[in-house]
C-alpha positions in Angstrom: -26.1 -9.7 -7.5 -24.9 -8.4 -4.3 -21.4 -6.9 -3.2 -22.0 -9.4 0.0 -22.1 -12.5 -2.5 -19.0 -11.0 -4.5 -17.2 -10.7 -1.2 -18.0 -14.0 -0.5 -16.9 -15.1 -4.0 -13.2 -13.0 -3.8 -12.4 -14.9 -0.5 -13.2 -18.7 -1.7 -10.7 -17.5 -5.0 -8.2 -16.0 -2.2 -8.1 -19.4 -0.6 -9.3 -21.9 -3.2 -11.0 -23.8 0.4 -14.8 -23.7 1.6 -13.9 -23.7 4.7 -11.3 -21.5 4.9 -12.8 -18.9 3.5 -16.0 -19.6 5.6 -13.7 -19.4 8.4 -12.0 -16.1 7.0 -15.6 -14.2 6.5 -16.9 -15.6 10.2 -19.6 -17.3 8.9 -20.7 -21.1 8.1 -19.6 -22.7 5.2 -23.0 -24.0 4.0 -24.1 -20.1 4.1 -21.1 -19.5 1.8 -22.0 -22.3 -0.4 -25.3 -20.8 -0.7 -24.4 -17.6 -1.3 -21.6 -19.0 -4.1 -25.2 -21.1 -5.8 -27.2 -17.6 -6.0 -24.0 -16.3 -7.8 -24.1 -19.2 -10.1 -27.4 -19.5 -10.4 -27.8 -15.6 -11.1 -25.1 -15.7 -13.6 -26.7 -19.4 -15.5 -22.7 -20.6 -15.2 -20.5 -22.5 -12.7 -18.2 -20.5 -11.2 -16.0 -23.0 -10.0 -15.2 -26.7 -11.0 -15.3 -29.1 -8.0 -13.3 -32.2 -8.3 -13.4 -34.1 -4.9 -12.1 -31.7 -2.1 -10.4 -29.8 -4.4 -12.2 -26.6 -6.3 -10.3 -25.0 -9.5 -12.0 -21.5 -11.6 -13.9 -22.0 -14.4 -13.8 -19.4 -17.4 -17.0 -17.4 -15.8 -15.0 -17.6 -12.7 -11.8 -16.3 -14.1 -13.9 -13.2 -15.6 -16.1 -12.3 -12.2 -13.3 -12.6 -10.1 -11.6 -9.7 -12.8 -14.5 -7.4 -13.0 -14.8 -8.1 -8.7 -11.6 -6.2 -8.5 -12.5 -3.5 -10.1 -15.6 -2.8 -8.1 -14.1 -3.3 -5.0 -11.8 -0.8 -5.8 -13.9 1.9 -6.6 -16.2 0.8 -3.7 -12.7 2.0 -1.9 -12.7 4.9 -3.8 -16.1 6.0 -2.5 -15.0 4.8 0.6 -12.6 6.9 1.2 -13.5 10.0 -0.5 -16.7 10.2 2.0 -14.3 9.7 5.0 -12.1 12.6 3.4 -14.8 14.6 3.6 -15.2 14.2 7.6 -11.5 14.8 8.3 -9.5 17.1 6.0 -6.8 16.6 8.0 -6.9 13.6 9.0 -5.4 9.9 7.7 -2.4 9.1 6.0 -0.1 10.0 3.4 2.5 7.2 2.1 5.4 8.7 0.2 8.1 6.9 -1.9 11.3 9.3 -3.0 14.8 8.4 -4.2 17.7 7.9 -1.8 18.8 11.7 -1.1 16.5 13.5 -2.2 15.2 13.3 1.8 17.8 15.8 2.5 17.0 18.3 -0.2 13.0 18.0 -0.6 11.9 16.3 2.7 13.2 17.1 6.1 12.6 20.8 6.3 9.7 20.4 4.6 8.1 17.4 6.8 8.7 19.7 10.1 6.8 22.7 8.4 3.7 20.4 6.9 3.3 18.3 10.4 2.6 21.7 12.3 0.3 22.7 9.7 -1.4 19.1 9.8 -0.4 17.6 12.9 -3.3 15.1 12.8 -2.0 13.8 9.5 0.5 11.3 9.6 3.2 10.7 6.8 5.8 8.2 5.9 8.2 8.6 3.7 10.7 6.0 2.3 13.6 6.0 0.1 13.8 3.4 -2.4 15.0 3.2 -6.3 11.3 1.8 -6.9 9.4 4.6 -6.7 7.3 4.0 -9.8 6.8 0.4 -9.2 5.4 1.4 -5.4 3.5 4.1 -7.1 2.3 1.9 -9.6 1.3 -1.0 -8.1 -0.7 1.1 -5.4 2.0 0.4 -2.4 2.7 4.4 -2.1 0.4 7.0 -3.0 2.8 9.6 -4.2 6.7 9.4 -5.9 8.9 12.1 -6.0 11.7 10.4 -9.2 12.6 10.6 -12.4 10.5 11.5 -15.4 9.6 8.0 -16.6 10.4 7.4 -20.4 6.5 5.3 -21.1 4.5 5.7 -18.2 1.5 3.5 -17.4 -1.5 4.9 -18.5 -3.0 4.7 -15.3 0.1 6.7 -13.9 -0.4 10.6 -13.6 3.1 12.9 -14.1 3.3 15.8 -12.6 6.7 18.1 -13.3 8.4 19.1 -10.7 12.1 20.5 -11.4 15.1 20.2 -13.6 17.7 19.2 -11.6 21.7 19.9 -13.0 24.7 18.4 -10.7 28.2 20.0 -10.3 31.1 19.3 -9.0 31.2 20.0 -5.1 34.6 20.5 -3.8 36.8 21.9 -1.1 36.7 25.5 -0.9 40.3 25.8 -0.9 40.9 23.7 -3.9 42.6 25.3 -7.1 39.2 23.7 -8.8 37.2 26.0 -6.6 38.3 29.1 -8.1 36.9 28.4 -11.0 32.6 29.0 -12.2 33.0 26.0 -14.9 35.3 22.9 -15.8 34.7 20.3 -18.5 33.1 17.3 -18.0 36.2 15.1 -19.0 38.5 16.8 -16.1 36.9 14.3 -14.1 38.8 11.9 -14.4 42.0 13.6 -13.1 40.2 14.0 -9.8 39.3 11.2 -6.5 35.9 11.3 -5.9 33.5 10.1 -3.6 29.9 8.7 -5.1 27.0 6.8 -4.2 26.8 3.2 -5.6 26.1 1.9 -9.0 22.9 1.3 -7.9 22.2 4.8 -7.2 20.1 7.3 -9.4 22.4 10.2 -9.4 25.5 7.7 -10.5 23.2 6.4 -13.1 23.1 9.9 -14.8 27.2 10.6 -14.1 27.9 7.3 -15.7 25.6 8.2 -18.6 27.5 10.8 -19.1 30.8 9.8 -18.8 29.8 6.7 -21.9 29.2 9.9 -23.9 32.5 10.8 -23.6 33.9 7.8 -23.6 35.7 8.5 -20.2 36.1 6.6 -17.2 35.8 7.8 -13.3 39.2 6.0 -11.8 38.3 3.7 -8.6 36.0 6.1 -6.2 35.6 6.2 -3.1 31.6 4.8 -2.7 29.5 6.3 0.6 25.8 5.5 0.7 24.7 8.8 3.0 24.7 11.9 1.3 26.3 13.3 4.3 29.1 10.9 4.3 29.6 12.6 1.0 29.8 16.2 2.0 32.3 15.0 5.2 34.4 13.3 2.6 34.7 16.3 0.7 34.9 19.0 3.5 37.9 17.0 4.8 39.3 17.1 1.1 39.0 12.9 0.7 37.8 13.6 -2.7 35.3 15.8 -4.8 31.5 14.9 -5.9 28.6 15.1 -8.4 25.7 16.4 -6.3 22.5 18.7 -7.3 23.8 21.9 -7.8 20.2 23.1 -6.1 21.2 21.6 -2.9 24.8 22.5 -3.2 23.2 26.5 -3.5 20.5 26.2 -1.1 23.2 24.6 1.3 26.1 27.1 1.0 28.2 25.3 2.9 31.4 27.5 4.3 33.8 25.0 3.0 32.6 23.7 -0.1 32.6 24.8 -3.6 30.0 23.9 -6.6 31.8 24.3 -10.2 29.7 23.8 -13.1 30.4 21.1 -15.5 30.0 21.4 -19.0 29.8 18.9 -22.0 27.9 18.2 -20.7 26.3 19.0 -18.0 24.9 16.3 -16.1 21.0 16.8 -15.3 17.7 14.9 -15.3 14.4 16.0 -14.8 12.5 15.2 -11.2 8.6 14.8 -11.4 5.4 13.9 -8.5 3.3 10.6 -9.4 0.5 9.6 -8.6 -2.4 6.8 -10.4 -5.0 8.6 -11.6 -7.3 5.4 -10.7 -6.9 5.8 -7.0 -8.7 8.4 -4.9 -6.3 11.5 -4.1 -7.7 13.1 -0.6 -7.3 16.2 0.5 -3.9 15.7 2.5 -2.2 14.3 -1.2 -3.2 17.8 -2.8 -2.0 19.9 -0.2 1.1 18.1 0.1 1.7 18.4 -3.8 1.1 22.3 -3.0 3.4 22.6 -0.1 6.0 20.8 -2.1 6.0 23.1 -5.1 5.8 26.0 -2.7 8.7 24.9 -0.8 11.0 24.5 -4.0 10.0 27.7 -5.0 11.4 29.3 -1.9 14.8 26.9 -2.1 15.3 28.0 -5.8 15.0 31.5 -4.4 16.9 31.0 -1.0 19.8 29.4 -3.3 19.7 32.3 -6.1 20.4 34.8 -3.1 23.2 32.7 -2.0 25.0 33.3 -5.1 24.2 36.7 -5.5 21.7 36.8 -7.6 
């Protein structure tokens, strides 16, 4: 059995059609037949039922074309691990995070890693699928949530524990003060992200604890839309207290909230199925690293 015939086998179950798949693989379509018959023949079993024009799997079919994926993609693997090897800086690095995190974990940190690695290149995106990207191979690292029952396939790497306060105009009566309850948010206007958004999610969790209710706010979808609103004293928000620290804006506040206090823990994935080259490591390093220094920048801020 050769990986030629199981290529040639993948694209005939890709298109279901001969000659389309003939015409897909730049070959002729009686070479492709013959191919298909060594396969068969090899294996003692059709591998496809043909009923006039039309061609449908057959069990042994159904199981080949299963096992087929799997070599191809450690074939990839191979693939790519050898190429890593000629270019340690070099290729690509595709990046899912959750919408905001850009501004805390991302943009200072992208600058930094491209002059370090200026041949690699990176996207990032922000989406509230990270695992599913992640998962289903579409990203090849996540910066979210901790999942609740990962995949098995699906690696977890901690990253931080992130709390939110209550950020705040500077000169509020609020802003004298280190700590407020949870529940005294609901005497206040504030400004939010939409329902859809992580960091809501955990506020709203919260606030069904309590069995409290956050009167009509005002939704933004840019974090800073957010800080605007509140520098101009629009409303208050729930933001990560690390970025509120790490920020120290002149004009806003960050007052703890207790009972709770609203936090959720922020992890790296990766599949442990899929070759990680050299770029993905260093990237994982430069990422912890660079937390490191904001936890630090942010406890100087406050004095600490």
């Amino acid at each position: 059995m050769e990986l030629r015939q199981l290529e040639y086998f993948a694209a005939v179950c890709r298109e279901m059609h001969f000659s389309r798949a003939a015409e897909q693989l730049c070959t002729t379509q009686s070479n492709l037949s013959q191919q298909i018959k060594f396969l068969e023949n090899e294996l003692g079993l059709p591998l496809f039922d043909r009923i006039g024009k039309r061609i449908a799997l057959t069990e042994a079919g159904s199981i080949l074309l299963e096992q087929s994926r799997h070599i191809f993609e450690r074939v990839d693997y191979a693939k790519r691990a050898i190429a890593d090897l000629k270019r340690m800086e070099g290729g690509r690095l595709d990046i899912g995070i959750l919408p905001g995190d850009g501004d805390l974990l991302f943009d200072a940190l992208l600058i930094d890693f491209h002059q370090a690695y200026p041949k690699l290149s990176i996207s990032v995106t922000e989406t509230m699928e990270v695992y599913e990207q992640v998962l289903s191979g579409a990203r090849d690292l996540g910066v979210t949530t901790v999942p609740s029952k990962p995949d098995e396939r699906m690696a977890v790497l901690p990253l931080f524990h992130e709390e939110f306060a209550l950020a705040i105009r500077s000169d509020h009566p609020l802003a004298k003060s280190a700590t407020m309850p949870f529940e005294q948010l609901r005497e206040l206007k504030l400004v939010m992200f939409g329902p859809e958004h992580q960091m809501t999610k955990v506020i709203q969790s919260c606030c069904d604890a309590k069995g409290i209710a956050i009167d009509n706010p005002i939704v933004a979808s840019t974090l800073s839309t957010l800080l605007s609103l509140v520098e101009r004293g629009v409303g208050a928000s729930i933001l990560p207290r690390l970025l509120l620290d790490y920020m120290d804006h002149p004009h806003i506040s960050a007052v703890q909230l207790l009972h709770p206090t609203p936090s959720q823990e922020i992890c790296i994935l990766y599949r442990t199925d899929k070759f990680m080259g050299q770029a993905a490591k260093l990237f994982i390093q430069e990422l912890q690293a660079f937390l490191d220094r904001v936890k630090q920048h942010a406890a100087r801020s406050l004095g600490s």
